[in-house]
C-alpha positions in Angstrom: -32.1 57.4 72.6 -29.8 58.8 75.0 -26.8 58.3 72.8 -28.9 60.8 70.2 -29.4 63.1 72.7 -26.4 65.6 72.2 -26.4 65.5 68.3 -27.0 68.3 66.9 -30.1 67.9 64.6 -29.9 70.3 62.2 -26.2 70.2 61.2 -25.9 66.5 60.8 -28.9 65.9 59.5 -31.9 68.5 58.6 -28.7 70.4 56.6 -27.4 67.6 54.8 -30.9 66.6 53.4 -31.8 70.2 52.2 -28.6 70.2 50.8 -28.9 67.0 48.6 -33.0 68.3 47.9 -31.4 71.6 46.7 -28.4 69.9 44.7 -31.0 67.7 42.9 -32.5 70.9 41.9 -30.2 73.0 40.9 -28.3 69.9 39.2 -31.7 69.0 37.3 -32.4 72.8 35.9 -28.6 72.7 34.5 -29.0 69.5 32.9 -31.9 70.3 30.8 -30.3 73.9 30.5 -27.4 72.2 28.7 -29.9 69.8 27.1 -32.2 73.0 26.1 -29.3 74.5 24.6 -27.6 71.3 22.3 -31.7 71.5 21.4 -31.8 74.7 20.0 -34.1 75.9 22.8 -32.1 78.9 23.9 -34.7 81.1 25.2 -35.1 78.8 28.4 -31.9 78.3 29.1 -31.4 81.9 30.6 -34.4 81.1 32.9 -32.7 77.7 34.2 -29.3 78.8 34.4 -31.1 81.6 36.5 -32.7 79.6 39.4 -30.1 76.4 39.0 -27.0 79.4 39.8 -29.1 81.1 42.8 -30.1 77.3 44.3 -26.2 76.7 44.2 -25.0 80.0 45.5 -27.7 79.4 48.7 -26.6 76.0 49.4 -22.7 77.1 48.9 -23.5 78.9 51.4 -24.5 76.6 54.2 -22.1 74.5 53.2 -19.6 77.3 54.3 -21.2 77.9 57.2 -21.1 74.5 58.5 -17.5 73.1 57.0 -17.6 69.8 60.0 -20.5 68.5 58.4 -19.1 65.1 56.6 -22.8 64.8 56.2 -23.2 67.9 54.7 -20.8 66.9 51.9 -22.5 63.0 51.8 -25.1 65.0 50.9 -24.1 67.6 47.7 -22.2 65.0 46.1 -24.9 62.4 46.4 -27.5 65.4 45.1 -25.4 66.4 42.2 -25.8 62.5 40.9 -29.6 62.1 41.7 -29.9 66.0 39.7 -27.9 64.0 37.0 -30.1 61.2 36.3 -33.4 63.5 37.4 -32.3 66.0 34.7 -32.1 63.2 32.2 -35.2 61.4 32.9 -37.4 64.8 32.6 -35.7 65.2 29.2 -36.5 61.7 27.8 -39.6 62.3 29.2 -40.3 65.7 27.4 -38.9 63.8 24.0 -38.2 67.4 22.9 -36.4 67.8 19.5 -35.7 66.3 16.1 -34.4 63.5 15.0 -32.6 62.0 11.1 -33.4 58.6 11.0 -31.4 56.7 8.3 -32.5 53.5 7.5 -30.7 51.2 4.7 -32.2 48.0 3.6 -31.3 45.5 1.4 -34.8 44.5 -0.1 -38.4 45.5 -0.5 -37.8 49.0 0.5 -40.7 50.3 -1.3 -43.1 47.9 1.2 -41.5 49.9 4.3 -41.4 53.6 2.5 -45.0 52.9 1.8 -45.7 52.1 5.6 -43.6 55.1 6.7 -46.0 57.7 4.6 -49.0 55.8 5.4 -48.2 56.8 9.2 -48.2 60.3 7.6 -44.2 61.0 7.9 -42.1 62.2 4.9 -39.2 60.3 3.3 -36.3 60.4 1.3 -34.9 57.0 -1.1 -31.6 57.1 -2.3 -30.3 54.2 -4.3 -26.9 52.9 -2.9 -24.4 50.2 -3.0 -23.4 47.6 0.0 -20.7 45.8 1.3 -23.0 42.8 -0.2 -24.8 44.5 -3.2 -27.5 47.3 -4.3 -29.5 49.0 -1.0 -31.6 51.7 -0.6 -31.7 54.7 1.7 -34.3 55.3 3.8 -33.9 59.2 5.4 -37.1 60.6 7.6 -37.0 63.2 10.0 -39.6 63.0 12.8 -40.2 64.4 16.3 -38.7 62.9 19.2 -41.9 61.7 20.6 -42.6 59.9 17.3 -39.5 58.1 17.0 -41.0 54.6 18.9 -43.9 54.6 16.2 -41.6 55.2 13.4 -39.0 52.4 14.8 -41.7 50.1 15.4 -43.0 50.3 12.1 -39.4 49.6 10.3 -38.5 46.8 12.8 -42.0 44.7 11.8 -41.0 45.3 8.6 -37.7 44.8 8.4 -36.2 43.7 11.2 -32.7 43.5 10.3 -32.6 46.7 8.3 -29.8 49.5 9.6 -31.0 52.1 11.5 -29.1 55.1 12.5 -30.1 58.2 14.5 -28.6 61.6 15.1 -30.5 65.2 16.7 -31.2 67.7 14.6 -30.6 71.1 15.3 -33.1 72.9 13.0 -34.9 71.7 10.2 -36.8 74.0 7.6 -40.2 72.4 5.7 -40.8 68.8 5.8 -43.5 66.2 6.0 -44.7 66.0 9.6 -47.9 63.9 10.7 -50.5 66.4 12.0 -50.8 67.8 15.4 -53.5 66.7 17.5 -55.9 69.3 19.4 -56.8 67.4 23.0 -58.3 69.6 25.7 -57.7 72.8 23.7 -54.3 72.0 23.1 -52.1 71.1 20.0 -50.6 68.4 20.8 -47.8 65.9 18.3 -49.1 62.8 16.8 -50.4 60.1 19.4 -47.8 57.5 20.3 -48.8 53.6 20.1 
């Protein structure tokens, strides 16, 4: 312990891990800020862009203050990639947003429409033409959270039909399946 005994605790150490604690933060709010924006959700980006700019400008600061600290450093750039991931991961795990699935199949497409509404979403056919003959179109626009039911349902189906899936921005009317009230709150359609 001897050779610790002149190391000076707080700058090579305590400091570097508030640093990469305050990095994952700060990092995490401007992820989903960004995320929350490409959303359509731009009345909480001001709120995370808020505390992610006042997290950075703090920890900028110590970072200034203590410029020998390779740890220091070990430790923003190792926060900025853990706030990365951590900002993704809450997203996927908020499934906020819309999503256009477009689904072309080859056969039977009435047999997988009919399963679609019977799960209570909308749909749209459209009769088209193949690389190998007559398909149809499949379009439905669901909630995030309700695209593994939806998927499921067209891969038992048909498991080699096309799928394709982009975000929606907005979307105006539709055929949703209904909210859910739990504990006093409206919630989206259970998942599986």
């Amino acid at each position: 312990m001897e050779m610790f005994a002149g190391l000076d605790w707080y700058t090579w150490v305590i400091l570097p891990l508030i640093i990469f604690a305050s990095r994952v933060c700060d990092v995490t709010l401007g992820t989903l800020r960004i995320i929350f924006i490409s959303r359509g959700r731009r009345n909480l980006a001001p709120f995370f862009g808020f505390f992610e700019v006042l997290i950075w400008v703090v920890v900028i600061g110590q970072l200034v203050q203590h410029l020998h600290s390779v740890t220091a450093y070990l430790g923003y750039a190792a926060g900025f990639a853990t706030g990365n991931f951590v900002g993704m991961w809450l997203e996927d795990r908020l499934a906020l947003g819309t999503l256009v699935l477009r689904v072309i199949v080859t056969h039977e497409a009435e047999r997988l429409v009919a399963r679609i509404q019977a799960a209570g979403f909308g749909i749209t056919c459209v009769d088209g033409k193949g690389a190998s003959g007559p398909v149809t179109l499949i379009y439905t626009v669901v909630k995030r959270k309700d695209l593994r039911v939806v998927t499921d349902i067209i891969h038992q189906s048909h498991p080699r039909a096309f799928i394709s899936i982009e975000d929606v921005r907005s979307s105006e009317e539709g055929v949703f399946p209904p909210a859910i009230k739990q504990n006093g709150i409206f919630w989206g359609r259970k998942s599986k």
